[in-house]
Wavefront OBJ file of the C-alpha trace (Angstrom):
o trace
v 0.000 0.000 0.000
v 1.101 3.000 -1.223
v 1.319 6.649 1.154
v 1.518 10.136 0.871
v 2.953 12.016 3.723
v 0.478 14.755 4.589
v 1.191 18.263 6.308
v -1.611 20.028 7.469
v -0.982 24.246 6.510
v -3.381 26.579 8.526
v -2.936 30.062 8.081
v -4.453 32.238 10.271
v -4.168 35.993 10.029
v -4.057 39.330 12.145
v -7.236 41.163 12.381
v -5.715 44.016 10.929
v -5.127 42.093 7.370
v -7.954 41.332 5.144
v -9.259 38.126 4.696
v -9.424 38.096 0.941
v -5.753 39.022 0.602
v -4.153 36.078 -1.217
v -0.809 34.543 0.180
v 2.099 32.752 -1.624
v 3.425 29.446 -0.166
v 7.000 28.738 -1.515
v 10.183 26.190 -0.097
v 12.274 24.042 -0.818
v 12.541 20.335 -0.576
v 15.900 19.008 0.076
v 18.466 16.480 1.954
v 19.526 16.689 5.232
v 22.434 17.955 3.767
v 20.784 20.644 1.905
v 21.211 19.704 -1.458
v 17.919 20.446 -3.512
v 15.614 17.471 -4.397
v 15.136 18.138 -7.881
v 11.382 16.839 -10.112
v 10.043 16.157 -6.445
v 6.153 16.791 -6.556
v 4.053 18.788 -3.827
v 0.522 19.524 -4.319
v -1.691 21.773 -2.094
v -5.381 20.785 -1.189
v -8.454 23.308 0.082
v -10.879 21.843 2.504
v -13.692 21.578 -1.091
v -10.347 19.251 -2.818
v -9.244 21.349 -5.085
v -5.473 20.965 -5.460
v -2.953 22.590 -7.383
v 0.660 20.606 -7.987
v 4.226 21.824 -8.497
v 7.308 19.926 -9.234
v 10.877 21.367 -7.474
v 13.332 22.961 -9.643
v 16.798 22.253 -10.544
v 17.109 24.331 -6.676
v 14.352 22.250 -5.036
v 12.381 25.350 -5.301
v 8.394 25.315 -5.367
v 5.898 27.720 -4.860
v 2.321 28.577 -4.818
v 0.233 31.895 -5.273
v -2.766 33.203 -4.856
v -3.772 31.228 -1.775
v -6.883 32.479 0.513
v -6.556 32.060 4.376
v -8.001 28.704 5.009
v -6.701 25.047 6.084
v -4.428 23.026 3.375
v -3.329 19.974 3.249
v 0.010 19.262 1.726
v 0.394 16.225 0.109
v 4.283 16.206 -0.639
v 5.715 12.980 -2.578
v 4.827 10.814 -5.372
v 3.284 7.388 -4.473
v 4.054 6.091 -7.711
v 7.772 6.598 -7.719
v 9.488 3.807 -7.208
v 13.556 3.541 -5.062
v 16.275 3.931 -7.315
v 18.354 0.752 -7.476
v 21.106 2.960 -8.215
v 21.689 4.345 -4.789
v 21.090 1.540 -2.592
v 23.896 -0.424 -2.359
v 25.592 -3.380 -0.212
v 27.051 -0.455 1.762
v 23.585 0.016 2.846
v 23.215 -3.475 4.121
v 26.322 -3.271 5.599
v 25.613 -0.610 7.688
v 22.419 -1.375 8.662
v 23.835 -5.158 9.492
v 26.580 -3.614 11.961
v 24.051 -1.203 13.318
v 21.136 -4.294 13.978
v 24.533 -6.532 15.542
v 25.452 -3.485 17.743
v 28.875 -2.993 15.757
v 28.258 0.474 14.408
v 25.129 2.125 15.572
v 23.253 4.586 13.201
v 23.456 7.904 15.196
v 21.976 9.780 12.562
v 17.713 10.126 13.362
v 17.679 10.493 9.177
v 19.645 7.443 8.386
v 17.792 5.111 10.908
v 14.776 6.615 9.134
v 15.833 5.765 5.846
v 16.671 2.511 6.830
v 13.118 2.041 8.133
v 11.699 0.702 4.863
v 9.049 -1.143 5.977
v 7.365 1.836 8.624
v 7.691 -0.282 11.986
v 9.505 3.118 13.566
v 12.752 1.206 13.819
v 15.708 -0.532 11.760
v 15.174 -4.603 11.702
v 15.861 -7.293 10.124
v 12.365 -7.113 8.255
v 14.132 -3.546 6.914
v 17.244 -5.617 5.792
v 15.270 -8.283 3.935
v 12.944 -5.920 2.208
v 16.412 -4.069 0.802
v 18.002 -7.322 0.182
v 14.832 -8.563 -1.875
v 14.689 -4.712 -3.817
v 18.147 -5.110 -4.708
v 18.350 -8.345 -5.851
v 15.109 -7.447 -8.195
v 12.506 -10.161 -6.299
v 10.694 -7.106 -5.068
v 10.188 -3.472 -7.144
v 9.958 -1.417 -4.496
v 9.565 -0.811 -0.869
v 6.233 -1.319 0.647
v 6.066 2.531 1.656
v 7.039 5.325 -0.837
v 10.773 5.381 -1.918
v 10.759 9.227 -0.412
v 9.655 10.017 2.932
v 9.357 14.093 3.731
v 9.833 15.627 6.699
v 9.043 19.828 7.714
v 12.678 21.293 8.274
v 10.881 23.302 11.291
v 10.409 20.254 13.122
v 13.788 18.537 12.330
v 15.372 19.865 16.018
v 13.693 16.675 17.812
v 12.834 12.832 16.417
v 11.980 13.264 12.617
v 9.733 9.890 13.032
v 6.647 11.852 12.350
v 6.446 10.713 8.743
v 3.252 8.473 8.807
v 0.733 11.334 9.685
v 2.876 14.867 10.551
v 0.247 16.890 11.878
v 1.528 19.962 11.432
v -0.402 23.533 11.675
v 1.611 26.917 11.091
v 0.437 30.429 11.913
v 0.770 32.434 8.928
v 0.940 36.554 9.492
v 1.722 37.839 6.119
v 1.746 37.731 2.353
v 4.482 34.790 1.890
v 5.096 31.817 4.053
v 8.324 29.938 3.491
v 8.319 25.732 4.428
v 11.327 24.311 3.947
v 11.151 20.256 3.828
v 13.554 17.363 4.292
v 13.467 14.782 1.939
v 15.016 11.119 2.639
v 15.220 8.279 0.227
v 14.645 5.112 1.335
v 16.876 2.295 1.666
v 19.388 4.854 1.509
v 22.033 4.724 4.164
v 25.462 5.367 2.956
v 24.914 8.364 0.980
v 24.597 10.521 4.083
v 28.330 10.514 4.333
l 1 2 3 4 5 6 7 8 9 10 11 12 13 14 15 16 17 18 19 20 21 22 23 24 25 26 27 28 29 30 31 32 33 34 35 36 37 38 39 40 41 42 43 44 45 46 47 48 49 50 51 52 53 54 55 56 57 58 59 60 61 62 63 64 65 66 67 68 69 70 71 72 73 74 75 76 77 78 79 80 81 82 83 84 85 86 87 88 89 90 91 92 93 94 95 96 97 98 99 100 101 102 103 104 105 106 107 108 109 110 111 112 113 114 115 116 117 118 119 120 121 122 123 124 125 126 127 128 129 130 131 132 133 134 135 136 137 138 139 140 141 142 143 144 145 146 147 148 149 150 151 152 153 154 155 156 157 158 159 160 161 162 163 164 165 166 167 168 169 170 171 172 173 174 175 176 177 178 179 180 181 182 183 184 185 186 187 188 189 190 191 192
């Protein structure tokens, strides 16, 4: 079954602003590292369902105008992409083995997610078998999204709110800025 990580927008505004003044929503999506997530799709949903979608740029750059002050949904991600073989390696196995045998424990709260595959809010060996099957083509992809997507606002604690981020932000002007952390899957040794 297939997910989209969902952050809920509220924007609420002073009483000394007009309520039809329209407000632009822009960020970027990128690494923990800050390098920009390029092609990555976020879409933007009004309480009625109607959405509008935007892909990053080659800066992991998206942006929306002309919003009114109501709830959103964001919807950030692409269900249908699947994990690039590409960059999950046996260096990923590796490290998640020595992590899971208490050799070399994952310190990192981005790498342990990434090497959650499977959503059970912690590295296993389910997590190793599911990248061991990807890579060795008995499986196409994970059985979450290849991309998880976390707010950068609310990176300072555990990131493991990637199921169901509730997350409401106070809005007080014309432009709101939300940054967002993007981790691949599978994904562990690229971090370094």
């Amino acid at each position: 079954m297939k997910i989209y990580n969902y952050i809920i927008f509220i924007c609420c505004f002073s009483p000394f602003i007009l309520l039809a003044q329209n407000i632009t929503l822009s960020g970027h999506i990128t690494t923990s590292e800050d390098k920009p997530l390029v092609g990555h799709r976020i879409a933007i949903v009004d309480s009625t369902g109607t959405s509008s979608i935007d892909y990053t740029d080659e800066n992991g750059r998206y942006q929306f105008d002309g919003l009114f002050p109501i709830a959103y949904s964001l919807e950030v991600g692409d269900s249908e992409v699947k994990p690039n073989r590409a960059n999950i390696t046996m260096l990923d196995l590796v490290l998640i083995s020595l992590h899971l045998l208490g050799e070399r424990t994952i310190e990192d709260p981005y790498k342990l997610l990434a090497a959650d595959v499977n959503a059970s809010e912690s590295a296993t060996t389910f997590d190793l078998v599911t990248i061991r099957k990807f890579m060795f083509f008995l499986e196409q992809s994970f059985p979450f999204d290849a991309w998880t997507y976390i707010p950068k606002r609310l990176t300072s604690s555990s990131p493991r709110i990637r199921i169901s981020p509730n997350f409401s932000h106070v809005e007080d002007g014309e432009h709101e800025v939300m940054d967002i952390i993007g981790i691949e899957m599978g994904n562990i040794g690229d971090f370094d």
